[in-house]
C-alpha positions in Angstrom: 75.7 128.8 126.1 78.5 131.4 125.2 80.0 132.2 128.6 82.0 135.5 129.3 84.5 134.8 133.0 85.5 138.1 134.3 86.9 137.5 137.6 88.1 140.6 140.2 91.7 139.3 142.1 90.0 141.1 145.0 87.6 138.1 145.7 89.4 135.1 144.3 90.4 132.3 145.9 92.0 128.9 144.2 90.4 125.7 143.9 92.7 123.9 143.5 94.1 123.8 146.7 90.3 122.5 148.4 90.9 119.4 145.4 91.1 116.3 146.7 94.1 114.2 146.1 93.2 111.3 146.7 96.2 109.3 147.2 94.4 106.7 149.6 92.6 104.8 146.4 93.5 101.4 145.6 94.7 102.5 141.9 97.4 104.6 142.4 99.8 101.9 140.3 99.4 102.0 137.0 101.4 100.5 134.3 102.3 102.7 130.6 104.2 101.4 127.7 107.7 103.3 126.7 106.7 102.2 122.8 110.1 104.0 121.8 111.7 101.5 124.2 110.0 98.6 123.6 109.1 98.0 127.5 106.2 98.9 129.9 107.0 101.1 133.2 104.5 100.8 136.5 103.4 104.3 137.7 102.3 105.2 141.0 101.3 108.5 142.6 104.2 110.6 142.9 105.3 114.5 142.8 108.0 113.7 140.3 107.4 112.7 136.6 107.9 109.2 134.8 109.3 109.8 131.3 108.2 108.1 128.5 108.7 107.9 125.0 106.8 107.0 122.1 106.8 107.8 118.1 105.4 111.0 115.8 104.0 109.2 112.7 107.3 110.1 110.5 109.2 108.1 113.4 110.7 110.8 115.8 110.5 110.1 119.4 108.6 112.3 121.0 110.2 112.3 125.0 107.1 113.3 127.3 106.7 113.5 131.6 103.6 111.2 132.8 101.6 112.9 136.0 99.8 110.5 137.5 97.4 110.8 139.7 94.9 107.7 139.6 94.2 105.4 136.8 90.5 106.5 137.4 90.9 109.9 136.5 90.7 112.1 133.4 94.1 112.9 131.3 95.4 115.8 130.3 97.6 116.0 127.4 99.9 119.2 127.9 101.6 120.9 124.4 103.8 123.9 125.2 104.1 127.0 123.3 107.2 128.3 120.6 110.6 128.2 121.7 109.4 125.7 124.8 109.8 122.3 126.1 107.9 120.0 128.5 109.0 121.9 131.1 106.4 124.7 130.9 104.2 122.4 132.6 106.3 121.2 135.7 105.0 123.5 137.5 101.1 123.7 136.4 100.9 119.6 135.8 100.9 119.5 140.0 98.3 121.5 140.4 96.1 119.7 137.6 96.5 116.5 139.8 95.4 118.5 142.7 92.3 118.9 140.6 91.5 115.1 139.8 93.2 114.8 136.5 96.7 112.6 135.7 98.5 114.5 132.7 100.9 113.7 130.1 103.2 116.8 129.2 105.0 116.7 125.8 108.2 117.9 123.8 106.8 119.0 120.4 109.4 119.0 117.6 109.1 123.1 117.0 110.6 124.4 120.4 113.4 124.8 122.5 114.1 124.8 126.2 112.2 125.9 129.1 112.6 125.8 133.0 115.7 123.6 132.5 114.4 121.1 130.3 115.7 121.0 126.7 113.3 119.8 124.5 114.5 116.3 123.2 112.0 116.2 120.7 113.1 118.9 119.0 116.6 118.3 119.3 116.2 114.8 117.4 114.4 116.3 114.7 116.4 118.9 113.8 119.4 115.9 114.4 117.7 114.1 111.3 116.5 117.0 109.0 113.1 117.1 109.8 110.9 120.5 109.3 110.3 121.9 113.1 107.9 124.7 112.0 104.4 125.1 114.1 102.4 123.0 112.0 104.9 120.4 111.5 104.5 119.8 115.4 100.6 118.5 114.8 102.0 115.1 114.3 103.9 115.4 117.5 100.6 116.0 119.3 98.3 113.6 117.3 100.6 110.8 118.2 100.6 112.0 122.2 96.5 111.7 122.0 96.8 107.9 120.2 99.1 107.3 123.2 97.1 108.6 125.9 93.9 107.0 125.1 95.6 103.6 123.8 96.9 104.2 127.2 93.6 105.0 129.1 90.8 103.8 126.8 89.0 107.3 127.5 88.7 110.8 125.7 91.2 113.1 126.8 91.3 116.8 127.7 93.9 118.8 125.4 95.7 122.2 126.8 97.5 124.0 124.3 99.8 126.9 124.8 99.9 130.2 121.9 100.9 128.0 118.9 100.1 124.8 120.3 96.7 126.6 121.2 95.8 126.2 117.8 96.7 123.1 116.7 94.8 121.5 120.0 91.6 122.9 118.3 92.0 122.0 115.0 93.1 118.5 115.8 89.9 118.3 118.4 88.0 118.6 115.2 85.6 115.3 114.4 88.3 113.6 116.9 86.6 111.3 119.2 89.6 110.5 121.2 89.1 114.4 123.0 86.4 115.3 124.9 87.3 119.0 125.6 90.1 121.6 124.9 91.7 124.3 126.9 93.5 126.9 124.7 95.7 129.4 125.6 96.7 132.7 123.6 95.4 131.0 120.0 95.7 132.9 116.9 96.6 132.8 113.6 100.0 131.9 113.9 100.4 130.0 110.9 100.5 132.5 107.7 98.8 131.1 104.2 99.6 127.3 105.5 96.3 127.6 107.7 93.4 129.7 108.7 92.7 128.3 111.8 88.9 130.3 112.3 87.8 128.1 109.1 89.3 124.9 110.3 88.0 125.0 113.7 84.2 126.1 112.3 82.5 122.8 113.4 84.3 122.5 116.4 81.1 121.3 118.6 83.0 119.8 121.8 83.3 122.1 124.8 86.2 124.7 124.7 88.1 127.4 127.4 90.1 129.6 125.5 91.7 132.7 127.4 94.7 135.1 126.5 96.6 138.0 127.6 94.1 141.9 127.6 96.1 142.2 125.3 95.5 139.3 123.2 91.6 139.7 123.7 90.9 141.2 119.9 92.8 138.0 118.2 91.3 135.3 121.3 87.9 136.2 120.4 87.9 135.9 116.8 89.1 131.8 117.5 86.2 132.5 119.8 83.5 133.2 117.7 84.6 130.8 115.3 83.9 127.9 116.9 80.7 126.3 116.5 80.2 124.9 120.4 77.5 125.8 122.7 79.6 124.8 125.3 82.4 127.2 124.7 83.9 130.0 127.2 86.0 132.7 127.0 88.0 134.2 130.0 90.0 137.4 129.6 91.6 138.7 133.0 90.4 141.9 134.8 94.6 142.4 135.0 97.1 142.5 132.0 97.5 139.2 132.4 100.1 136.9 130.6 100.8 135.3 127.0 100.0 131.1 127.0 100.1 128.6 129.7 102.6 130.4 132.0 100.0 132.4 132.9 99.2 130.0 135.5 102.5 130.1 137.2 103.0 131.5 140.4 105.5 133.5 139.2 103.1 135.8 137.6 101.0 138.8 138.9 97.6 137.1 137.7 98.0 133.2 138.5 94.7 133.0 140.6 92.8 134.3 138.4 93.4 132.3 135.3 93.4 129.3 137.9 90.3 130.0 138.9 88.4 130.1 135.2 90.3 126.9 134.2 89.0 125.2 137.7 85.7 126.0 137.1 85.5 125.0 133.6 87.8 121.6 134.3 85.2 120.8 137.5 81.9 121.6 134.8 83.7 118.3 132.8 83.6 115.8 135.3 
C-alpha cells in the first residue's frame, strides 16, 4: 500500500538510539576478501571502518569502508551523491549499525571528496582515461552488490544519494541480489542517456524514497513510477536537505528523516 510519512519535529524521537547493538553475540568476527589485493581480512565489531577493495567490471578498483556489525545481520550497500566520496556515510553508517544492519560504503568513479575522504575510486579512473559521468558509475555499484552478497550469501538493502538515488533503483530492477532500496533526492539526472520513470516501471521490491520540500514535485514522479505496493514516500514537515546528508546531525531536520528511514528499515526485518 502507497504510504505518505509526514512527521511533526515536535513529537519525534530517534530510534535509533533504543536499537540494540548487540556486540555480546558470538559472531562479531567475520572474515571479507580484499579481491583487489588478492587476500582475505577478519572483521570484528568496531566503530572504525575496514577498507577493502575490489574491481568495477572494466577493472577499476573500487576502494570501499566495511561497517560491521554481525555476520547475522542485513547489509547495506551505501552509494554517495555527485562531487562525493565514501565519506558521506561516516557519519550515518554508525547509526545504521545501531539499527541491526552491517554496511559497505563505496567510492563510485563520478565524485570527488567529502568529509576528508578523497574518493580513490574516482581518482584512479580519471588516472586511466575512463568516463566518470553518473551513469558510468552503475558499474561501480553493480560490482559493490556482487561483492556484498558473494560476501554474505543474502539480498542486500541499497541507499542511494541524488544521482546515486537513481541508479540504486534502476539496478534493483529484476535483481535478485536486493531486497529493498532507500533513495534519496532521485530525479532525472541523466539527460537523453536515461529516463529513469520508464526504467524503474516494474520495479516490484519495496522502496523509501524521500527528498528535500523542495525536491517533492521531481521525488514523486520516481514515486509514482514505480510499480511496488510496498513503496513509501517521506517528505519533511521542515525544508529539509538534498540526498543522504540529510541524516546528519549537522542538519536542522536529522530526526525526522531518521525517523521515516527507521521505521521503514525495522518493517524489513
Amino acid at each position: 500500500m502507497k504510504t505518505l510519512f509526514i512527521f511533526c519535529s515536535l513529537f519525534i524521537t530517534v530510534c535509533y538510539t533504543n536499537c540494540r547493538e548487540n556486540s555480546s553475540s558470538p559472531n562479531n568476527n567475520f572474515v571479507i576478501a580484499d579481491t583487489a589485493k588478492g587476500e582475505e581480512k577478519q572483521i570484528t565489531n568496531s566503530t572504525l571502518p575496514l577498507q577493502v577493495s575490489f574491481p568495477s567490471a572494466d577493472g577499476i578498483i573500487i576502494s570501499a569502508d566495511t561497517y560491521f556489525q554481525n555476520d547475522s545481520f542485513p547489509w547495506i550497500l551505501l552509494c554517495h551523491q555527485a562531487g562525493y566520496s565514501r565519506g558521506e556515510y561516516r557519519e550515518t553508517a554508525a547509526k545504521f549499525k545501531k539499527l541491526g544492519f552491517n554496511c559497505l560504503a563505496i567510492d563510485q568513479r563520478s565524485g570527488n571528496e567529502v568529509n576528508g575522504v578523497k574518493n580513490e575510486t574516482a581518482a584512479r579512473a580519471k588516472a586511466q582515461g575512463k568516463p566518470t559521468e553518473y551513469l558510468d558509475a552503475e558499474q561501480d555499484i553493480i560490482a559493490a552488490v556482487n561483492y556484498i552478497f558473494e560476501t554474505s550469501k543474502k539480498p542486500i538493502i541499497i541507499l542511494g544519494s541524488s544521482y546515486s538515488a537513481g541508479l540504486v533503483l534502476k539496478i534493483a530492477v529484476d535483481n535478485p541480489k536486493i531486497k529493498a532500496i532507500l533513495s534519496f533526492s532521485p530525479g532525472e539526472y541523466y539527460g537523453d542517456k536515461l529516463n529513469l520513470s520508464k526504467s524503474i516501471s516494474t520495479l516490484d521490491k519495496p522502496v523509501f524514497i524521500t527528498s528535500a520540500k523542495t525536491e517533492t514535485k521531481a521525488a514523486n514522479e520516481i514515486f509514482v513510477s514505480i510499480h511496488s505496493d510496498k513503496k513509501t514516500i517521506f517528505i519533511p514537515m521542515s525544508p529539509g536537505v538534498h540526498a543522504s546528508s540529510c541524516l546528519w546531525e549537522s542538519t536542522d531536520d536529522y530526526r525526522e528523516y531518521w525517523k521515516a528511514v527507521s521505521i521503514f528499515l525495522m518493517r524489513l526485518k
